[in-house]
C-alpha positions in Angstrom: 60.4 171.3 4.6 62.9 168.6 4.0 66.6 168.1 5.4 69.3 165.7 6.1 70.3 165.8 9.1 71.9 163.3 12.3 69.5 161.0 14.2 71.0 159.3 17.2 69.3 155.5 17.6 70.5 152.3 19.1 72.9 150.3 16.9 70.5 148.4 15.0 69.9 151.0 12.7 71.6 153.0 10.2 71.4 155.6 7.8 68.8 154.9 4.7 72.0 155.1 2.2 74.4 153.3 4.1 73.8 149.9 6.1 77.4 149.5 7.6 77.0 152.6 9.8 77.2 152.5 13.3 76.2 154.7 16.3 75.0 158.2 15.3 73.5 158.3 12.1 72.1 160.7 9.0 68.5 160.1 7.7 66.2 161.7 5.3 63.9 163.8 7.6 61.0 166.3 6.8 61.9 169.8 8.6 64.5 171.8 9.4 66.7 174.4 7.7 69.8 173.4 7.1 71.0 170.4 5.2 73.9 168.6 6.4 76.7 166.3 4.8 75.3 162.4 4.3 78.1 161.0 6.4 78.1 157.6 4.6 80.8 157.2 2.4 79.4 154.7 -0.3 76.1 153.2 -1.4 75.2 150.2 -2.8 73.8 150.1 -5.9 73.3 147.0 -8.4 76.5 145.1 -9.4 78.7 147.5 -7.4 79.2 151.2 -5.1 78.1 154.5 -5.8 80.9 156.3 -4.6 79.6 160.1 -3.8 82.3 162.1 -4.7 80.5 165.7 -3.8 79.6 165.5 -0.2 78.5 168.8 0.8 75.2 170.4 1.8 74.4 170.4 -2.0 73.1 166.9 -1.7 69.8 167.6 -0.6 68.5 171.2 0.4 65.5 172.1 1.7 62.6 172.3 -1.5 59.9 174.2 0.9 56.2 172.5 1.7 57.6 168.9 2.5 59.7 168.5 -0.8 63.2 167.0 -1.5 65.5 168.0 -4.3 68.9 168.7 -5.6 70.8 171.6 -5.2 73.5 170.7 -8.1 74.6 167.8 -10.2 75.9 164.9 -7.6 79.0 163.5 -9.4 79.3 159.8 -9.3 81.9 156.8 -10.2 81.2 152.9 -10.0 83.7 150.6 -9.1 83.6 147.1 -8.1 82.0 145.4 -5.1 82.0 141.4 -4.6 80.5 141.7 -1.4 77.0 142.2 -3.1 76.1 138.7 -4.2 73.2 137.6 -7.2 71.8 134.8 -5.6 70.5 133.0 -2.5 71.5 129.0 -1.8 68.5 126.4 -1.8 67.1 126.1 2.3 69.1 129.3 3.2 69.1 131.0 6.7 66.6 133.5 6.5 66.7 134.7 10.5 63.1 134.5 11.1 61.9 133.9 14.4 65.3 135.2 16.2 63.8 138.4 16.5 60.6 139.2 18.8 58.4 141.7 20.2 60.6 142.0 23.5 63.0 143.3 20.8 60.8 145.6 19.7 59.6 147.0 23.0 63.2 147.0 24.3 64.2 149.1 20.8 60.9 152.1 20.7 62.5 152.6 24.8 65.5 154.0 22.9 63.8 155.6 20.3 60.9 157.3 22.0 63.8 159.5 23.6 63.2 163.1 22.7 65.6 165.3 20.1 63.6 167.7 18.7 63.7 165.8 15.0 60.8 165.7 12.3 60.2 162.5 10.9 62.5 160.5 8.8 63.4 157.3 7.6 65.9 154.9 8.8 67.3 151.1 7.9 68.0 148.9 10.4 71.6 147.4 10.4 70.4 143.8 11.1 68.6 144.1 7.3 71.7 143.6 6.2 73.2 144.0 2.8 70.8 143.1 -0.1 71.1 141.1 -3.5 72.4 143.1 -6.3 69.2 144.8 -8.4 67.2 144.3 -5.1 64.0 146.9 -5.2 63.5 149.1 -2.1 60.6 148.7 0.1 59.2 151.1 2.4 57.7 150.6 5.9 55.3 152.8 6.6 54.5 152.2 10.6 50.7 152.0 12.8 49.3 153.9 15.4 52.6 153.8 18.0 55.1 155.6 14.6 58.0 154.5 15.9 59.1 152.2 13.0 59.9 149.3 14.3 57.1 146.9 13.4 58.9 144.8 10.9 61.5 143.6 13.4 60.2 140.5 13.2 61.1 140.5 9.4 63.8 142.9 9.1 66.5 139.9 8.5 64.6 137.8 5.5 63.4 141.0 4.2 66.8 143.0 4.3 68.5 140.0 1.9 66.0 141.0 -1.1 64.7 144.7 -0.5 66.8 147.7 0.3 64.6 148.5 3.7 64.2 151.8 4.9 61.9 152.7 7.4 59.6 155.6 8.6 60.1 157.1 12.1 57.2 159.4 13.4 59.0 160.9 16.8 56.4 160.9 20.0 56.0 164.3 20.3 55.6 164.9 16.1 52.7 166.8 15.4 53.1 167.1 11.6 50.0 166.8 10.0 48.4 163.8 7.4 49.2 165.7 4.2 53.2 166.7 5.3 53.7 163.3 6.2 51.8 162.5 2.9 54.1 165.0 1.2 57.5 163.4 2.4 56.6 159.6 1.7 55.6 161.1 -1.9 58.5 163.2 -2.7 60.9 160.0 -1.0 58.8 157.5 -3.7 59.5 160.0 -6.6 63.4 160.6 -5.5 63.5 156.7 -5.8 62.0 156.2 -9.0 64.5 158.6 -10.5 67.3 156.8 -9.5 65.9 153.4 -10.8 63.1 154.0 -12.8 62.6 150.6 -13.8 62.1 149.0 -10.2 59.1 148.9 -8.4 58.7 150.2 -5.5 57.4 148.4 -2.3 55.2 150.6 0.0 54.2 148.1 3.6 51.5 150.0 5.5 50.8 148.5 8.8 47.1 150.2 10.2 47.6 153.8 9.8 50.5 153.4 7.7 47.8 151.1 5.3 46.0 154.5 4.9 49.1 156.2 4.2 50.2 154.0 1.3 47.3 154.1 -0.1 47.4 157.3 -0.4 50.2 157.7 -1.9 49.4 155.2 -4.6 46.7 157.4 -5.5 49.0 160.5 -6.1 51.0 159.1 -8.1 49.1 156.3 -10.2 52.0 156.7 -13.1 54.8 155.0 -10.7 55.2 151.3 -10.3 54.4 150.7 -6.9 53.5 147.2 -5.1 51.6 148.1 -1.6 51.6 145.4 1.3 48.9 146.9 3.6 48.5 144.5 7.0 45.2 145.5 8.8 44.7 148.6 6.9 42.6 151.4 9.0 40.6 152.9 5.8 37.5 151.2 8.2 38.1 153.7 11.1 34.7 154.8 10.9 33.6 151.6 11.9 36.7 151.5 14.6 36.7 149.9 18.1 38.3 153.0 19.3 35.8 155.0 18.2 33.1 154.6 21.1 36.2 155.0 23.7 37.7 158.0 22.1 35.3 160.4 24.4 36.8 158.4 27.2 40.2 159.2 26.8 39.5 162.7 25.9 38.3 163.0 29.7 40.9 160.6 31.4 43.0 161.7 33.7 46.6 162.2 33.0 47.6 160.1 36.6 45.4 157.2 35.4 46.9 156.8 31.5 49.1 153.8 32.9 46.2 151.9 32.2 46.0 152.7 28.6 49.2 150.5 27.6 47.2 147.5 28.6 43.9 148.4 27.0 45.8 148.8 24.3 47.6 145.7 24.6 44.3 143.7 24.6 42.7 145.7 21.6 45.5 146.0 19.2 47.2 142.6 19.5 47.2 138.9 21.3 50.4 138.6 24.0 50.1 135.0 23.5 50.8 135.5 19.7 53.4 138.0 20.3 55.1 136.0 22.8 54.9 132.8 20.5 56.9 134.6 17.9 60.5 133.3 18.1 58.8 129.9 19.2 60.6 126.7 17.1 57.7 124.4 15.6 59.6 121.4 15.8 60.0 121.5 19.5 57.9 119.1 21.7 54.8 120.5 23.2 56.4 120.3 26.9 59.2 122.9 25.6 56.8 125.0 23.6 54.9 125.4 26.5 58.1 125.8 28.6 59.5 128.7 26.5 56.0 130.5 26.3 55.7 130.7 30.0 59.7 132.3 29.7 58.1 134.5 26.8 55.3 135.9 29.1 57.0 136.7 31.9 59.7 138.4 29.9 57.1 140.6 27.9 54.6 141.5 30.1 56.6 143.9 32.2 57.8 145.7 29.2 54.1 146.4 27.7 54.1 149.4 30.3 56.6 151.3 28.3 53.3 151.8 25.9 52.2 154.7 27.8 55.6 156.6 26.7 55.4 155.0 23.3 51.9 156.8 23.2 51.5 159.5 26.1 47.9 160.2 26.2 48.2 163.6 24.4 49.5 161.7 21.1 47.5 158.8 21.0 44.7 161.4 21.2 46.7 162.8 18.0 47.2 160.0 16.4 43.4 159.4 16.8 42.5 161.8 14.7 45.8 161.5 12.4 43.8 158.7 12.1 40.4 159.8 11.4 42.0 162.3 8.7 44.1 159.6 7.3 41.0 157.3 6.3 39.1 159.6 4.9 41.4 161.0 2.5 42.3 157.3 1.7 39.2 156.0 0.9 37.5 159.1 -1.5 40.7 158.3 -3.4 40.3 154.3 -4.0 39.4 154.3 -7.7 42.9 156.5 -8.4 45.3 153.5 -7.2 46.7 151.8 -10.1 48.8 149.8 -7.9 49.1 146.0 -7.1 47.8 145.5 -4.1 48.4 142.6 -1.2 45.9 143.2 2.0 46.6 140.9 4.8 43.9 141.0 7.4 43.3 139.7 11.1 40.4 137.3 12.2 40.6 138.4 15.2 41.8 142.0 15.2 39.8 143.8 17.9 40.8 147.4 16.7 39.1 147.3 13.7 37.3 145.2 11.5 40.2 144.5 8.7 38.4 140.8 7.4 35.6 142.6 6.2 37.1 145.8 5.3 39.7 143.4 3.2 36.9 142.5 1.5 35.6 145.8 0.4 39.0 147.1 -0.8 38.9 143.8 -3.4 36.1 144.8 -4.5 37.0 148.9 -4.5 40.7 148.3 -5.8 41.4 147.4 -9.5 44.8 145.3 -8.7 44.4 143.6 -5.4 44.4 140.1 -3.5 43.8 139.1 -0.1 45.1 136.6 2.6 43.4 136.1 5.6 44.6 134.8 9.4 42.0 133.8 11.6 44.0 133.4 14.8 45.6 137.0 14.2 45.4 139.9 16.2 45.3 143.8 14.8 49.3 143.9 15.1 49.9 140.9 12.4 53.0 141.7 11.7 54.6 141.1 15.5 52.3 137.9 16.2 53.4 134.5 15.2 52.3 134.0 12.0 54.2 133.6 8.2 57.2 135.5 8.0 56.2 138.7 5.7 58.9 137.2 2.7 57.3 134.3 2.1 53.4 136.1 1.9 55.2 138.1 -0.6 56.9 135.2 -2.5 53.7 132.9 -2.5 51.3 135.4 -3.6 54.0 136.1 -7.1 55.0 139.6 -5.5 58.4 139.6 -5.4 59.7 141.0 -8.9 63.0 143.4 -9.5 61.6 144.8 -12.7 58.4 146.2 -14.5 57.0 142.5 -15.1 57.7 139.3 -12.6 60.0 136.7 -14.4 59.1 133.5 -12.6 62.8 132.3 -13.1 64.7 135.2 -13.1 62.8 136.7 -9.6 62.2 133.0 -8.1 64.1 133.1 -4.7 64.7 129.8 -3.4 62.8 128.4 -0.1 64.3 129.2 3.3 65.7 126.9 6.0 62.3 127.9 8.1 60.5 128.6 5.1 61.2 124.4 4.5 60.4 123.8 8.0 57.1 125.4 8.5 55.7 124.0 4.8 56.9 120.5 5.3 55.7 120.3 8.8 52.5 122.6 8.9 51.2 123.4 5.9 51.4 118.8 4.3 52.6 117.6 7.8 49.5 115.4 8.0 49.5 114.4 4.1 53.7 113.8 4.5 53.3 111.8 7.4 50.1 109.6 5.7 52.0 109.2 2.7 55.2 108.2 4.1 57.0 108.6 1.0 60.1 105.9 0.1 62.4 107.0 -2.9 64.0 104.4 -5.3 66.7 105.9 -8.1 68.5 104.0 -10.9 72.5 104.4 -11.4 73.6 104.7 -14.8 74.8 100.8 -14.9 71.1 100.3 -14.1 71.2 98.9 -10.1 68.2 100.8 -8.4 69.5 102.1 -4.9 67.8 103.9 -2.1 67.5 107.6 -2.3 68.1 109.9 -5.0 71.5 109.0 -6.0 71.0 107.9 -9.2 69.9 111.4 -10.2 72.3 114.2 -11.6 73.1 117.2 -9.0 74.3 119.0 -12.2 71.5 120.5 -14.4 69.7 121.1 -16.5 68.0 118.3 -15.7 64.3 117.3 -17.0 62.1 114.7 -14.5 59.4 113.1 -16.5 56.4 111.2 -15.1 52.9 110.1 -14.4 51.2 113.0 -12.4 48.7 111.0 -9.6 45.5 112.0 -8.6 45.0 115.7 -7.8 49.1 115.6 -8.2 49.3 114.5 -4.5 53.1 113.2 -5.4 54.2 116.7 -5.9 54.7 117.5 -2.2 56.7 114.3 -1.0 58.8 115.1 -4.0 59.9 118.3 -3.6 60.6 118.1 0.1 62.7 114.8 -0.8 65.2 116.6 -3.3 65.2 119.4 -0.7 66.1 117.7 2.0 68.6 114.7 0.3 70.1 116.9 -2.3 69.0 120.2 -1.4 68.1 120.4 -4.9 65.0 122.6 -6.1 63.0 121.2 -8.4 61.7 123.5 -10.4 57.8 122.3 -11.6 55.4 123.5 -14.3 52.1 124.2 -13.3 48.3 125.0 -14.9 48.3 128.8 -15.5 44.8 128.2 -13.4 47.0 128.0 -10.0 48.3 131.5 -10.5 45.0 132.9 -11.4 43.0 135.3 -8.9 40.1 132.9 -10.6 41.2 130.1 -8.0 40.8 133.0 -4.6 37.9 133.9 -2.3 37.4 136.5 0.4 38.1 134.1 2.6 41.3 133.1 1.4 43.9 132.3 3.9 47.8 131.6 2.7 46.9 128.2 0.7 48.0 125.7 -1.3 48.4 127.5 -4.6 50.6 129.6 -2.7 53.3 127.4 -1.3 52.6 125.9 -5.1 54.8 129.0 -5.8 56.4 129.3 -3.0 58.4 126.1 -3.8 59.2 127.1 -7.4 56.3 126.1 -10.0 55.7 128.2 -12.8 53.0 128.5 -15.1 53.7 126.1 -18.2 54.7 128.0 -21.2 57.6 127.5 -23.5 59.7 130.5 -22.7 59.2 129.5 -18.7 60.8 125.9 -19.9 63.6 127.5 -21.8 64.3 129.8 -19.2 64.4 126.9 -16.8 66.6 125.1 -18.7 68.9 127.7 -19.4 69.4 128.2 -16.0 70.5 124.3 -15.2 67.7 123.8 -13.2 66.0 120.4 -12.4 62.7 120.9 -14.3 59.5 118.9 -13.3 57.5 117.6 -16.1 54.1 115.9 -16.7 53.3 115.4 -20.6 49.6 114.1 -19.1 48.8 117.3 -17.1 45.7 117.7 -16.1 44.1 114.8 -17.9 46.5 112.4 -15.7 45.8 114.3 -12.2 41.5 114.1 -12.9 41.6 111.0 -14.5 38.0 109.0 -14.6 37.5 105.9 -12.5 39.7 102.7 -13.9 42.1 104.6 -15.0 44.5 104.7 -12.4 48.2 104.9 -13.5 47.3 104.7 -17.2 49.5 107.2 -18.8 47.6 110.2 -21.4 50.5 112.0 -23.1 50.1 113.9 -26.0 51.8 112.7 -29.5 54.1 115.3 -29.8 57.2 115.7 -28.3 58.3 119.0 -28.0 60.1 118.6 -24.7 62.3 116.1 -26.0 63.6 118.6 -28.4 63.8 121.5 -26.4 65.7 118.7 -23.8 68.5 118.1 -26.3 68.7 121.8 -27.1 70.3 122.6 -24.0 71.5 119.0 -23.5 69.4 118.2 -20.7 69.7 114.9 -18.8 66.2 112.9 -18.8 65.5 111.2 -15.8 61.6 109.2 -16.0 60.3 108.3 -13.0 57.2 106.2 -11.8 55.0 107.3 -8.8 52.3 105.3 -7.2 50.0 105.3 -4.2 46.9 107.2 -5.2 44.7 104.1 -4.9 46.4 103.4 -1.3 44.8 106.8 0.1 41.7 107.9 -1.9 39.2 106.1 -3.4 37.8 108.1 -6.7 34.0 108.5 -5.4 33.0 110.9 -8.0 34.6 111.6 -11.2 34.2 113.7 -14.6 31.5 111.3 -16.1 29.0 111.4 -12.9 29.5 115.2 -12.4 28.5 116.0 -16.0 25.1 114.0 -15.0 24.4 116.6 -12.3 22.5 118.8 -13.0 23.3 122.9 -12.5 26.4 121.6 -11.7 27.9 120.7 -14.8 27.1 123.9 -16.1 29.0 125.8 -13.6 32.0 123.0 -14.3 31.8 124.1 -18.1 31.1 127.6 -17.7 34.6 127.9 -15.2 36.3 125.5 -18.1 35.6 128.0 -20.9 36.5 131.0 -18.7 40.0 129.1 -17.8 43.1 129.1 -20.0 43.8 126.5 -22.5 47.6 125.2 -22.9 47.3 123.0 -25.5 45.5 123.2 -28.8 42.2 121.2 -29.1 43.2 119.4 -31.6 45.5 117.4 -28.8 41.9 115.6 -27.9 41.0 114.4 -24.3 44.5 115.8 -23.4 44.0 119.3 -24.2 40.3 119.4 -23.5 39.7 118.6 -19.5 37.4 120.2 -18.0 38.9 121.9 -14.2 36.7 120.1 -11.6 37.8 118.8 -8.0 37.1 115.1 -7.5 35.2 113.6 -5.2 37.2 111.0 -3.0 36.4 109.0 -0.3 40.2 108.4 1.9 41.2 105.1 3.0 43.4 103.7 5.6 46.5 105.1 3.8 49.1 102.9 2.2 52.3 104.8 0.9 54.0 106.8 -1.7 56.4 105.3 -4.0 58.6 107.0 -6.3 61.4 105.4 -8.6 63.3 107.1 -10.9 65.1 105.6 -14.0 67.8 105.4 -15.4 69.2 108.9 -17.2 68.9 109.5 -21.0 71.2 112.2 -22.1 70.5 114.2 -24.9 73.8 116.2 -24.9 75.0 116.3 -29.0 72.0 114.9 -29.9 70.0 118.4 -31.4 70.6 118.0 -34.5 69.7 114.3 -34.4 66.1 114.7 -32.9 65.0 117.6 -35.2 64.1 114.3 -37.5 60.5 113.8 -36.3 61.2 109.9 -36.4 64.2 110.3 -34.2 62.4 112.4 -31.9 59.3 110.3 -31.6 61.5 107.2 -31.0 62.7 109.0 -27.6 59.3 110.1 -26.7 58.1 106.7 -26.8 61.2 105.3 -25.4 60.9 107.8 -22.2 57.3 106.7 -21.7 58.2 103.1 -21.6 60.5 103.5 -19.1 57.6 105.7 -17.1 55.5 102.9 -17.6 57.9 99.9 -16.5 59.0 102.4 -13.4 55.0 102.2 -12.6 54.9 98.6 -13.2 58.2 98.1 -11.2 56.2 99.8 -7.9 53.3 97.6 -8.3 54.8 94.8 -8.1 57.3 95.5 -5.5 54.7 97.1 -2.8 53.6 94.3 -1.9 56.9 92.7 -0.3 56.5 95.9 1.7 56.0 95.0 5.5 55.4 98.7 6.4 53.3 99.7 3.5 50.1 100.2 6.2 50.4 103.9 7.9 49.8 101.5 11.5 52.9 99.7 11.4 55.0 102.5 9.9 53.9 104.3 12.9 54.5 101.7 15.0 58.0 102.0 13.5 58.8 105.3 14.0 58.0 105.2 17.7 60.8 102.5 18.3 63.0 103.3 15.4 63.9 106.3 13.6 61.8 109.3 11.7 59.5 108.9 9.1 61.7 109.6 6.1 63.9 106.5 7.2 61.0 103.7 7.8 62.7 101.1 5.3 60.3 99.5 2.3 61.3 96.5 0.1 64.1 95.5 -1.1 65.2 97.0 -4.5 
């Protein structure tokens, strides 16, 4: 049966309805009689507030067997909130890492207290207040129920999801299908309000099961599932040999089950390395660990009232229950489908049971973490967002818009890509920027460059696009610009995954605000202002063949230039060079294709790829997708100069003439070409242009980004 009714917690959390209340609060709950008043007084929806103007127990009443539904009509009136805001800035403060397992532990102690409740949801208050149109996500909890295992994430997810939580009290002992029952009738209450949202479902271990589940009830509704360690592989459990064991255990002897717990289901060291900075010198990372350690270990006894030896011998076969009905339902989720999964989960074995839910699911992708333990979600890791955001999950609406649902990089986000994810290729490359005013002096840094968009950077696209990186973080970090770049379809294609596939470079590809190239995804861009990243060469440029270093290979029409004036984009050409300072091209197009077996499987993947451009473009449109083979060097540096800026505001009508038109293409790529030319020359008055002295630099000097070059 299903009620609201109060729920006293700590002040973290509120009511599911109502993030601004404090104290005692009201939650959806399954059981119980009566229904009580939702005490909120408003609830954000969209644009603005849903103000309830019938508060009475004929909200929600009791539907019998687990369901929800409504007594009478609720009357409702909008009106005006400019609290709820659209948009998040560029390099925003996301909160991740200020939260950590000690926060979790210290919060289950207040809410493992007994009241006699039935499960029920609940949002934490540090979530926040979402953007406007923000879909709901669901966290479904493990083995412990409590609900807190997305603390860690609670503050970068609460700014784009509407969060609500599930809450399993210790001494619950409702069964798999009424907890099955409630999460059902709570995703179909949701879809009627806003039917055309999705609707996030995150399933940590049991919770995984549960989810899926779900999905498999109710194929019809758009649902996105996040499952972290998902126990459908119970069968094959690390729990399942002991479970005889703590059957016969004595009841003055279960204080040892917190820490055999501890060591199955989850790494202290990763745990305690949660809220740990990066950037911080080894000495103090180590210093703050040791701090960490000694601060968590004494709370890790409070497992055994988290899960007294009678539930976890419930949950065990909650458990058992749970997987079975989840996996002879597999081939009824229609759902998309993220599985994160543990390398080194001792609980269960997620890697390879990842593996065989790709394979049994018709929507679904995988990232893997090695160093990961079975509780992923409270080990130092990749903050839940940005898995979501890299792997093109986050969408507000039936179908993703890659402009429309793009949410800009975080301040850590920025941090952890720049310095873990290309720290060693940032640091080789050593990147100097030159830009050109409009009276046509070239100055350091990026200043000849318009903050105000829409703005369209054209250039020479390196080897493998290596130039992309240095480039980004650069208009980040000077401008805190995004640069918005348009990418091979083949980078957001399933095509370019494995089994093995940890969070990788495609993904921070989109991560950082690429889109597939297409024309609507240009006008889209453009009609937002953005600064849009161009290469007319594409893939041609980025696998070019042996000699053909900086030789430019655009196509003869120029589209861009027109859709540029359309919206009166300023064109800014720029030059990059350095490819020939770091890699040597050991094995290109022409000696693969005389390999045999293996140009077959490089034609075969060609045909199966998507085309962009008609064949009839030539050697532009038709290369073949192959990786190099390079040999690296002793690296050199990264150069990047940007021209001066050609506006093409008025000038529409003007360049629908094909002559006009082709007379600024050319123009554009003479400028591209005399920026590359420029570099050339110029490198070699560079006295730190070797990666020893510029290192050699940086230890006496300043930080990498500040090593001077030549003189403009």
């Amino acid at each position: 049966m299903a009620s609201v009714v109060n729920f006293c917690v700590p002040n973290t959390l509120a009511t599911n309805y109502n993030c601004r209340s404090r104290g005692a609060v009201q939650v959806h709950s399954l059981g119980g009689n009566d229904s009580t008043v939702l005490s909120s007084d408003s609830v954000v929806v969209n644009e603005g507030s849903l103000i309830e103007e019938k508060q009475r127990s004929d909200v929600l009443v009791d539907g019998g067997n687990g369901r929800l539904k409504s007594k009478s009509r609720v009357e409702k009136k909008w009106v005006k909130d400019d609290m709820v805001s659209k948009h998040l800035e560029v390099l925003w403060d996301d909160g991740y890492g200020t939260s950590t397992v000690k926060d979790y532990l210290e919060g289950a102690k207040e809410m493992i207290k007994p009241d006699g409740g039935p499960p029920r949801w609940f949002c934490p208050i540090e979530c926040g207040q979402p953007l406007a149109d923000s879909p709901i996500l669901l966290f479904l909890p493990g083995l412990d129920g409590v609900g807190l295992g997305l603390i860690l994430h609670h503050k970068p997810l609460g700014r784009v999801f509407e969060i609500r939580c599930l809450h399993i009290p210790v001494q619950d002992r409702t069964p798999f299908e009424g907890l099955l029952k409630f999460v059902e009738e709570t995703v179909r209450l949701e879809h009627a309000l806003s039917p055309s949202k999705p609707i996030y479902l995150v399933g940590d271990s049991f919770g995984g099961c549960l989810a899926l589940a779900v999905a498999a009830r109710i194929p019809t509704i758009d649902l996105i599932l996040i499952l972290a360690n998902p126990a459908t592989s119970f069968d094959r459990s690390q729990l399942q040999p002991i479970l005889p064991l703590l059957e016969a255990l004595p009841d003055e002897l279960h204080f040892t089950v917190p820490y055999l717990l501890c060591s199955v289901m989850g790494d202290p060291m990763k745990m305690a390395m949660a809220d740990i900075e990066y950037r911080l010198p080894p000495r103090l990372q180590i210093e703050q660990l040791q701090d960490n350690l000694l601060g968590l270990l004494p709370l890790l006894s409070g497992l055994s009232d988290i899960i007294p030896k009678d539930t976890l011998l419930w949950k065990l076969k909650l458990l058992k229950t749970a997987a079975a009905y989840a996996n002879s339902r597999l081939h009824a989720v229609k759902a998309e489908v993220l599985v994160l999964a543990s390398g080194k989960d001792n609980l269960l074995p997620s890697r390879d049971e990842a593996h065989r839910l790709k394979n049994s699911l018709q929507n679904c992708i995988v990232r893997n973490f090695k160093e990961n333990g079975h509780t992923l979600l409270l080990e130092r890791s990749i903050s839940l967002l940005t898995l979501i955001k890299g792997t093109c999950k986050y969408r507000r609406l039936k179908r993703r818009d890659y402009v429309a649902d793009f949410l800009p990089p975080s301040m850590s986000e920025f941090k952890y890509g720049f310095d873990e994810v290309v720290g060693l290729l940032r640091f080789a490359t050593g990147s100097t920027f030159l830009s050109t005013l409009k009276d046509g002096k070239i100055v350091k840094g990026l200043a000849g460059v318009p903050i105000e968009g829409p703005v369209m950077l054209v250039g020479y696209h390196n080897l493998m696009g290596l130039e992309l990186f240095s480039l980004i973080e650069e208009f980040l970090r000077e401008k805190k610009i995004m640069v918005r770049g348009v990418a091979h379809p083949v980078l957001f294609s399933e095509k370019v995954e494995s089994s093995s596939s940890e969070f990788f470079a495609p993904d921070w590809i989109a991560l950082m605000g690429a889109v597939p190239v297409a024309p609507n995804n240009l006008f889209k861009l453009l009609s937002t202002k953005s600064h849009v990243l161009l290469y007319p060469g594409g893939v041609r440029e980025a696998l070019h063949h042996k000699g053909e270093e900086y030789k430019l290979f655009w196509p003869d029409q120029p589209e861009f230039v027109r859709m540029a004036a359309r919206f009166g984009a300023t064109i800014v050409p720029f030059g990059a060079i350095g490819e020939d300072d770091m890699f040597e091209l050991a094995l290109d197009y022409n000696d693969y294709m005389k390999i045999p077996v293996l140009n077959d499987y490089i034609r075969d993947a060609s045909r199966k790829s998507m085309r962009i451009r008609d064949e009839s473009l030539g050697e532009v449109a038709s290369q073949d997708i192959f990786v190099p083979g390079i040999l690296p060097k002793i690296p050199g540096r990264f150069y990047y100069l940007f021209g001066k800026p050609i506006e093409t505001k008025g000038m529409e009508e003007a360049l629908k003439d094909k002559e006009n038109a082709k007379q600024l293409y050319d123009q554009i790529k003479y400028e591209v070409e005399s920026n590359i030319a420029y570099l050339l020359k110029k490198r070699e008055e560079d006295p730190y242009r070797n990666i020893l002295d510029r290192t050699l630099y940086r230890m006496l000097h300043s930080p990498l980004h500040e090593v001077p070059a030549f003189k403009p």
